[in-house]
C-alpha positions in Angstrom: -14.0 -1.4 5.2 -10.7 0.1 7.4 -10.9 3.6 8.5 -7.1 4.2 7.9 -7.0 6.6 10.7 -3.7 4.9 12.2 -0.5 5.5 10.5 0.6 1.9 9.5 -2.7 1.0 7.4 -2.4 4.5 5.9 1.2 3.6 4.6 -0.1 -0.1 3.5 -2.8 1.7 1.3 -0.6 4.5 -0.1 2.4 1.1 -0.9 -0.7 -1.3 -2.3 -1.9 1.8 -4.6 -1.2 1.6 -8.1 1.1 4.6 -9.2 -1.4 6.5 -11.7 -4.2 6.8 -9.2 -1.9 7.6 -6.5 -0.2 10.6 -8.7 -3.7 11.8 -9.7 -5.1 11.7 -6.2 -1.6 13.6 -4.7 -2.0 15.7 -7.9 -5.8 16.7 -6.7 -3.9 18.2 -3.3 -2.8 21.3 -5.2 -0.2 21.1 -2.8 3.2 19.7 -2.4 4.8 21.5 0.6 9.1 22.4 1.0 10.8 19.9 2.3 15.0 18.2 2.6 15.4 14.6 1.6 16.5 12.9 5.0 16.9 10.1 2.6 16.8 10.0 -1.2 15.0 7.6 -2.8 17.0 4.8 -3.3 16.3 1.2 -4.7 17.3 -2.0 -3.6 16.6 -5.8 -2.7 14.6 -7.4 0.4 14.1 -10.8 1.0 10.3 -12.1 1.6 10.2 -14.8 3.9 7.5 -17.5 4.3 5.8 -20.6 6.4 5.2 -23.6 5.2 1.4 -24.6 5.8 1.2 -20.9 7.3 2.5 -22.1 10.9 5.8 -24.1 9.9 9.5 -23.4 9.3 10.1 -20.5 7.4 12.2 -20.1 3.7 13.2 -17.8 1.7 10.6 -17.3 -1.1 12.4 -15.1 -3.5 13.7 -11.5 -3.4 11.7 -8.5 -4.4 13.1 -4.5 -5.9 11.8 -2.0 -3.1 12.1 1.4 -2.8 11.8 4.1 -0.1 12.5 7.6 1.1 12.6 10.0 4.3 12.3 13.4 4.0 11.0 16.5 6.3 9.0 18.6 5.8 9.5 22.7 7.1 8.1 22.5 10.3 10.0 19.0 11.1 7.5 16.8 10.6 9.5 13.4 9.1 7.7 11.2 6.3 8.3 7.8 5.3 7.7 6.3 2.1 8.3 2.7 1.1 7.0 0.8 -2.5 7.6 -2.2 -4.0 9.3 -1.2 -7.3 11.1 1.0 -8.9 8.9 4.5 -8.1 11.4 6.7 -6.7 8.0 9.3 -7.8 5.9 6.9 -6.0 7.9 6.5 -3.0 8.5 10.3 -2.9 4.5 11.1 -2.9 3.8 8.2 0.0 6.2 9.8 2.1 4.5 13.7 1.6 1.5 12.0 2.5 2.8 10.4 5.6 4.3 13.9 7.0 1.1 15.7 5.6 -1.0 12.9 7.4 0.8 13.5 10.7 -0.2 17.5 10.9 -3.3 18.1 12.2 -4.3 21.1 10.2 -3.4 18.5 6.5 -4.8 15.6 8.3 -8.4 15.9 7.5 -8.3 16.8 3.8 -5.6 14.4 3.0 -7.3 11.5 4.6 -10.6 13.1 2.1 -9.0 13.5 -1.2 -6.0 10.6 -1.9 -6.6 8.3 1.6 -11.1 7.8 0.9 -10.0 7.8 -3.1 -7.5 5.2 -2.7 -9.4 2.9 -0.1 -12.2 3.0 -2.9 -10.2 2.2 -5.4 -9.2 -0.9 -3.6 -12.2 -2.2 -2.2 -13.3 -2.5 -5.6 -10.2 -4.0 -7.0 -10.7 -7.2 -4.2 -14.3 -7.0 -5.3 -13.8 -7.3 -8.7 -11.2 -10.4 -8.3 -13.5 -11.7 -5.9 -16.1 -12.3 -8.5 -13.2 -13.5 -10.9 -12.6 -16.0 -8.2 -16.2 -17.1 -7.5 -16.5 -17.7 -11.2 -13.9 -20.4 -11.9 -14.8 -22.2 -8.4 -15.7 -25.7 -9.0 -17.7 -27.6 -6.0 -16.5 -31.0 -5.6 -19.0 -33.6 -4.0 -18.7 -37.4 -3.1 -20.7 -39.4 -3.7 -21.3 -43.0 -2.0 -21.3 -46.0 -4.4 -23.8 -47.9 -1.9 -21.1 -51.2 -2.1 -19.9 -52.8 1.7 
């Protein structure tokens, strides 16, 4: 399982999180410090590009909503939040995270109660649609009709 120590896996969990369990772990903080919005949340379109075969030309798969905020917090610390969707909510509690994550003296019990919770939470979820997987796999064979 990752350690989501560095900042950019941190911010992949916090986005990949479903919005319930991410407001219920923030919510288990008790603590949502002062901060000015750098940026509001605001919502708009990004394109998601792909390969063909994984190594060839790229395209333009489709386009997808996304949403993200900056704001500081009181001692200047500046967090980022980003979330597919429509979550101005979500986006706002990703990016208290990320400046709460970045101060040493938050670090340690916001990596325990929302980062640990959430890692969890999604190591089961690949779990459980791993064995979804596994269940509708069909083994093909060949087999040889012994004729020249």
């Amino acid at each position: 399982m990752t350690d989501y120590t560095d900042r950019r896996s941190a911010l992949g969990l916090l986005a990949r999180s479903p919005a319930g369990l991410l407001a219920e772990r923030f919510a288990a903080l008790n603590e949502t410090p002062a901060f000015t919005w750098l940026r509001r949340p605001e919502t708009g379109m990004v394109m998601l590009r792909a390969r063909i075969g994984g190594d060839g030309a790229q395209f333009n798969l489709g386009e997808a909503t996304l949403t993200r905020c900056t704001l500081r917090l009181a001692d200047g610390t500046v967090g980022v939040g980003t979330v597919r969707g429509r979550s101005a909510r979500q986006a706002e509690m990703i990016a208290l995270c990320d400046a709460l994550l970045q101060q040493p003296e938050s670090a340690a019990r916001v990596h325990a109660e929302v980062i640990t919770a959430l890692a969890t939470a999604e190591q089961a979820r690949q779990q459980q649609r791993a064995t979804e997987v596994a269940a509708s796999r069909v083994d093909f064979f060949t087999l040889v009709r012994g004729e020249d």
